[in-house]
Every structure is written in C-alpha cells, then in structure tokens.
N, C-alpha and C positions, 0 to 999 in steps of 0.2 A: 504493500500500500504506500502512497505517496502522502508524504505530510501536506496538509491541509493548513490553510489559513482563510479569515476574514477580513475581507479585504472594505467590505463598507456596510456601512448598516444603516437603516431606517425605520421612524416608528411615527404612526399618528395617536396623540393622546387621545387616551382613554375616553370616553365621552357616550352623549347621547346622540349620535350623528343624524339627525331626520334629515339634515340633506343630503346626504351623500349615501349617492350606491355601492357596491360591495366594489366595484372596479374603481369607484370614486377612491375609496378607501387604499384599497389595495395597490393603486398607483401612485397615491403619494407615498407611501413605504416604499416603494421598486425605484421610483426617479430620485425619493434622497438615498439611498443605497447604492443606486447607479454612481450617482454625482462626488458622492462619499467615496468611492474607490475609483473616480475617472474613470468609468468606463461608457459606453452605448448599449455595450448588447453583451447575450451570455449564449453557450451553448444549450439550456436546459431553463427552465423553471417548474419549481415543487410545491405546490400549495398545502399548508394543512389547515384544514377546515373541519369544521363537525356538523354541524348545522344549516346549513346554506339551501339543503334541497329540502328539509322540512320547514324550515321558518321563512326562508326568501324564496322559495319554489326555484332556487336555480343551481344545478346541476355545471357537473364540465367547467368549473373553474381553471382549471388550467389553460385550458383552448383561449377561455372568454378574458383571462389577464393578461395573456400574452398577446393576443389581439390587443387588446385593449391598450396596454405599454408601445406597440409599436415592433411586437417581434413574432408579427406570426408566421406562424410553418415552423417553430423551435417544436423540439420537445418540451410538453409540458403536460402535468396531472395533477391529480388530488388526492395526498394521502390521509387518511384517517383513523384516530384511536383517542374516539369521545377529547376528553383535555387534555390528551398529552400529544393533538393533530401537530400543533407548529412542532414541538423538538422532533418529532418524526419526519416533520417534511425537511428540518436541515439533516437528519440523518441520513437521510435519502438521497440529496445531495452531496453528503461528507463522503457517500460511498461513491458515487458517481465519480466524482472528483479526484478520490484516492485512487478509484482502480484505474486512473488514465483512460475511460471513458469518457469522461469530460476536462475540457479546461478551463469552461466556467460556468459556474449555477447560484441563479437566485433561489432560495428556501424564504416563503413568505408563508405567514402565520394572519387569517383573515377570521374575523368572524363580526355577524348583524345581527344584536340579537334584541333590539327596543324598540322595532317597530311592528310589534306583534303585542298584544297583552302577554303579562306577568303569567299568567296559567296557561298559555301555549307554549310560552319558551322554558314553563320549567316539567310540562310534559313532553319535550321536546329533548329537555338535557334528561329525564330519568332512562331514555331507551340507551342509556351506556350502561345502567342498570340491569340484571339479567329478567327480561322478558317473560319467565315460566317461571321467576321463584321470586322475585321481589317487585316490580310495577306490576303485577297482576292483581298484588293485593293493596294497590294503592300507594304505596313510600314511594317519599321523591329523595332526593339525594341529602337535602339536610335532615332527614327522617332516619337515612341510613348511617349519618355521621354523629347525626343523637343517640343511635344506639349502640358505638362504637364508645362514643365518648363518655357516654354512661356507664358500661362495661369497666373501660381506663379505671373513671375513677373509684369505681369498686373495688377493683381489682390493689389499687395502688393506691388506695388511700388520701388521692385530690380531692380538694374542694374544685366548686366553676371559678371560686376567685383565683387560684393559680395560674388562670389559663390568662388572665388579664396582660401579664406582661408580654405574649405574643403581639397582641393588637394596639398597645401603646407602642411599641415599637415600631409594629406595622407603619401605622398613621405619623407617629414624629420621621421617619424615613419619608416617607410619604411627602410632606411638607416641604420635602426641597425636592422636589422631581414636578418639573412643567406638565410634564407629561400624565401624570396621576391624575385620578377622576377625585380623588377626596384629597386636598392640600392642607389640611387643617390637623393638627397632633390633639391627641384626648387624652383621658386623663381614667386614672382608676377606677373614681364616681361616673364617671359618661359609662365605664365600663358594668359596671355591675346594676346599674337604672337602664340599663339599654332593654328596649320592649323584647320579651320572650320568641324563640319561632316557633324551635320545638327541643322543648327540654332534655338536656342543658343547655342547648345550643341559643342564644340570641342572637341581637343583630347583627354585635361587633365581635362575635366569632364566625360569621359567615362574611365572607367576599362578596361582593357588589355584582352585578352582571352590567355588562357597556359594550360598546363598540369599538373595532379597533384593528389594524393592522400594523402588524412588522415586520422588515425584512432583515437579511444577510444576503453578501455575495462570495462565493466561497472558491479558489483556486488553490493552483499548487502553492505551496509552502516557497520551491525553490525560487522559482520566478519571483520572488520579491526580495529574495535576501540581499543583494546589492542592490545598495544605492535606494533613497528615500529616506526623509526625516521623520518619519511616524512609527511607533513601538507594532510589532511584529504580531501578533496577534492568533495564534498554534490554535489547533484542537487538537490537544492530548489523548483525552480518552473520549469515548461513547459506545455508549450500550443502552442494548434493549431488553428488557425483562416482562415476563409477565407470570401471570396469578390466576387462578378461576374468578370468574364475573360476579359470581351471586357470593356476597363475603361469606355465609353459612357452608359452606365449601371448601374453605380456607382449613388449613392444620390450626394455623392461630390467629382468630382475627384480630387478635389485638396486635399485628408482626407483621409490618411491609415488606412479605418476601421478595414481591422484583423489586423493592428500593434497597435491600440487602442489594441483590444480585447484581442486580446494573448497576449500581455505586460501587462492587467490589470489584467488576469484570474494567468500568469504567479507571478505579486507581492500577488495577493490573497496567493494564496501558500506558497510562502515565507514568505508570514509575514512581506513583508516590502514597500519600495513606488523607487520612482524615487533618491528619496535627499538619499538612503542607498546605492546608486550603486555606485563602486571602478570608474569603469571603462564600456565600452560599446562597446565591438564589432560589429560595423554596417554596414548593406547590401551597402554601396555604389558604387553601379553599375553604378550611377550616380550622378553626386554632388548635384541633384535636389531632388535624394532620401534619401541624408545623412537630409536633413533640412524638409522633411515629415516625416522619422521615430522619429529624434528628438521631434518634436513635437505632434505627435501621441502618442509619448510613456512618455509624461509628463514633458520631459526635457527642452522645452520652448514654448511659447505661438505661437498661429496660427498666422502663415505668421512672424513667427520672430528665424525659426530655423538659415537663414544664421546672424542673428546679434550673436548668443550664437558663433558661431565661428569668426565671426570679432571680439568679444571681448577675443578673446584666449580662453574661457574658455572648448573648445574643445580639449585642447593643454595638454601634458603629465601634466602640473603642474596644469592644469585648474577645472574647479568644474566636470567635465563630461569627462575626455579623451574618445574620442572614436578612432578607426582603430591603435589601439596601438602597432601594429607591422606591418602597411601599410595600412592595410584594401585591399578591394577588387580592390582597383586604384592601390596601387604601390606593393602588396603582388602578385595580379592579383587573376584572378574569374574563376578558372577551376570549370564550374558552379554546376556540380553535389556534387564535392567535397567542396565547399567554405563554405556548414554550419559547415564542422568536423572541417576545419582550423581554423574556431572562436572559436571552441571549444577547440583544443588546443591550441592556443594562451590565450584565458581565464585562462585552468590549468595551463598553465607556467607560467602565470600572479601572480595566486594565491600560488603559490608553494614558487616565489622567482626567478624564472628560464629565465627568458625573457633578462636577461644579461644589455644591455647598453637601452633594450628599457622599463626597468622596471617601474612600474607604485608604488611609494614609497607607502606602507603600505597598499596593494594593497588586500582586503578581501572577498569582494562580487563582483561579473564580473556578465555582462548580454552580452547575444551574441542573434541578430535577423537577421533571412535569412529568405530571400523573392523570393519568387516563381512567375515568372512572373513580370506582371507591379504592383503587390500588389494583385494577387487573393488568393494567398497562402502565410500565414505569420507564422513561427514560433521562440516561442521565450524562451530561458532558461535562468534561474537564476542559479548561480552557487556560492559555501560559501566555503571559508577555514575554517577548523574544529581546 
C-alpha cells in the first residue's frame, strides 16, 4: 500500500440549511477542499450518506455531485453504514488511493436531514437499528442508548450527574468552532435541568441533528514530500470493524467490540498505542457513548470512562482531549456526514489551524465514527509529517 495523505479539506457549518440542496451543500465542501489542496479535478469521488433516498427521495449521489462539481464521467458512488457513512466513504478512498488505483479522491460526508419533520427523520435514522428485533417494537435510537446507559450505571455504580462532564466539555469546545451549530458552553445546572427524553438520557446527553457537508482530498503521501510550506498531513492507520445490529446479540452490550477492534487493528498500523494520541475525535451521539468508546479504545479502564472526564482529563489541556471543536453534541451529527467532520477537525488540528480551539503541540489525532448503536465502527489515525 502507498502512504496516503490529505491534501485539502472542507466543511459547511452545521446548521438548519432550508436553502440549500444536498448538491448545494455538498459543493461547497468539494470546491473549499478542491481550492485547499490547488487542485480542479480528482480521479474518483466517494460519498457517504445515510439518509438521502428516504428523507430527500434522492438516490445516486455520487453521479449527481460529481455532475454537479463539474466532473462528470469520474468515478463516483455512495457508500453506506447508518453514522459511521462519511469515515467509510474516506476509507474507501484511503484504499483507492493506496492501492495505486487512484491518484486522487475526494471522500465527502453529506447528509439533509430538517426538512422533513422531527418523526420522519428519526424513523428514518432507527432503520440502522435491527428491523426484526428492535424498531418492530417501536425504540428509536435514544430509547436504545437509554437502555444501554441504564445498564452502565447499574452495572458500575454512576449517577446521570457523572455523565455531565462529557457535554460541558462538549459545548465549551464547541464555542470556538465557526462551524458548530451550538457556540454557546453550559454549565453543570443547564446540565442536570435539561428537559428529560428518555430516561436517563436528556437533552444535553443527546446530539443535535442538522445539516451538513464535509470533504477531504486524498493522494499519494510521496508526491508531496518535497517542497511546500504546509505540515504533511499521513493517514496512519484505518480500520473497519463490526458487531451484530440488534445490541441483544452482542456477548457484552455494555463492550464496543468493533471500537476494541478497529482502534487496535487501527494503532497496529500506526505503530503506536492509546498514550501516543494528541487528541480524539469521538462519536458522541450520546454521553453514554463518549465513556464506551473511551474505554474500548484503551483510554481508561471498564466502567470508568465517565471518571477520565470528571477528572478533566478529557479537557483541551487534559491527557486525552476529545470533541475538540464540539464533537457530535455541540458541533451537531448530520449523521452521514459526521465521520468527514472529525476528519477535518483532526487536519486543522494537526496543521495548526483550529484557531482559539487548538489543541497545543497537537501531532497525532484519532477520529472514531460509529455506525449504529456500535454495529459498524471505524477508526483512523492520523500524523503530522
């Protein structure tokens, strides 16, 4: 395989976009991405999407953005795995790319999901859910993370106030990213008065849904190592992992086996372990999921991810920052799109670029998006050169 680099990235904030179409969207991500690595054109584009042909009725994304940018006749498709679509669609590129298939692909992370009511898009995100064992009997996905996080604290003995320091954190990150749909940091009281959904789970343990597009442009590694004044920007590791869909299924539900597995196959690759990571862009979709991936993926001991954050060490200055320009809670989770967003938040990370939310001497980033309640996990390591 040929080492991989990013060469440009682009992202439209977060938002409630009613006027703009999914290509509206999707092309501003693709032209600053383009413009960001000087380039016009690429051999390939990868979409990942989730949503598109049940909430926007449209299909063939790839055809209709590569049209749409100005490069049709490329190869172009749509890949898909519920929330974890965008880091698939740049994995699907990383491999394009490494095998000398390609020598160059955009990976764009697109999803619309506000202009539909509230009860379409969220019967719409439960079909990542398993079909024959869990939306048959009605759970939607915060129903399926209430009973996960219920379990947690049974199990290990949390209160729901434990879980507070996820989503201050979340939101004070939050507050320096343009790009976030929530700018505003809260506070322990905002946390614990926050209106109920579904027990334990409230408002400020649940992510936002919005709109949103992101891209990367991905080549070879070698081609850029002479000459240019911008930090070099590797894909280390990546992997893909997966889990049965219906969590009743599962050996341990309380146990992100693909976030075990693609986080370990992922530092295989690298060459490195959990204690070499800058920083950690993390799937929390729920606060319940930020303290299973941490611990899954090495950064603290089972049934003790919410104490790594009561002790700050989740906090920019901390041994592990994660959601370091909101995360999926105050950045918000336009779910197709949300694995590209970590990944440009990681390059801005690594560049220098991330402004007032920068993460000091900030070298190696890992970004993990999750597909589902945990059936589909992928995860990349990422190096400044």
């Amino acid at each position: 395989m040929r080492e991989v680099a990013i060469l440009g990235i682009g992202q439209v904030p977060v938002d409630e976009h009613w006027e703009k179409t999914l290509v509206d969207l999707a092309g501003e991500a693709v032209f600053q991405a383009l413009n960001d690595a000087g380039r016009e054109e690429v051999d390939a584009l990868y979409v990942g999407n989730m949503l598109a042909g049940q909430v926007d009725k449209q299909t063939q994304l790839g055809a209709l953005i590569s049209d749409w940018v100005g490069m049709r006749g490329i190869e172009a498709m749509t890949v898909e795995a519920a929330c974890g679509s965008g880091a698939l669609a740049l994995r699907t590129g990383l491999m394009a790319v490494g095998s000398g298939l390609m020598d160059s692909v955009l990976a764009v992370g697109l999803e619309k999901m506000t202009d539909v009511s509230s009860s379409e898009t969220t019967a719409a995100l439960a079909t990542a859910a398993s079909a024959n064992w869990e939306t048959v009997h009605g759970v939607t996905f915060v129903g399926l993370n209430a009973l996960i996080m219920r379990r947690y604290m049974y199990e290990y003995g949390w209160q729901h106030a434990d879980f507070a320091p996820f989503s201050i954190n979340a939101h004070a990150n939050g507050a320096n990213n343009p790009s976030a749909r929530f700018q505003r940091p809260i506070t322990e009281k905002v946390y614990k008065n926050a209106r109920m959904i579904c027990d334990p789970i409230n408002l400020m343990d649940a992510s936002p849904m919005g709109d949103g597009a992101a891209a990367a442009l991905l080549v070879p590694a070698d081609a850029l190592k002479k000459g240019g004044g911008r930090s070099l920007i590797t894909v280390e590791g990546s992997a893909v992992a997966t889990d049965s869909v219906a969590i009743h299924d599962r050996h341990d539900p309380l146990w992100l086996a693909a976030a075990e597995k693609s986080a370990r196959e992922a530092y295989r690759q690298a060459g490195m372990g959990p204690e070499q990571m800058d920083l950690f862009e993390i799937h929390d979709a729920f606060s319940i999921m930020s303290a299973l991936s941490l611990e899954a993926c090495g950064f603290a001991e089972r049934g003790q991810g919410p104490r790594l954050a009561q002790e700050g060490e989740i906090r920019p200055g901390g041994r592990i920052p994660i959601t370091t320009m909101g995360g999926l809670k105050a950045r918000g989770h336009p779910v197709g799109a949300t694995g590209m967003y970590q990944i440009v938040e990681v390059v801005k990370q690594l560049r220098g670029e991330a402004g007032p939310a920068q993460i000091d001497g900030a070298k190696v980033g890992m970004a993990q998006n999750i597909g589902g309640s945990g059936a589909t996990i992928v995860t990349h390591i990422l190096k400044r050169r």
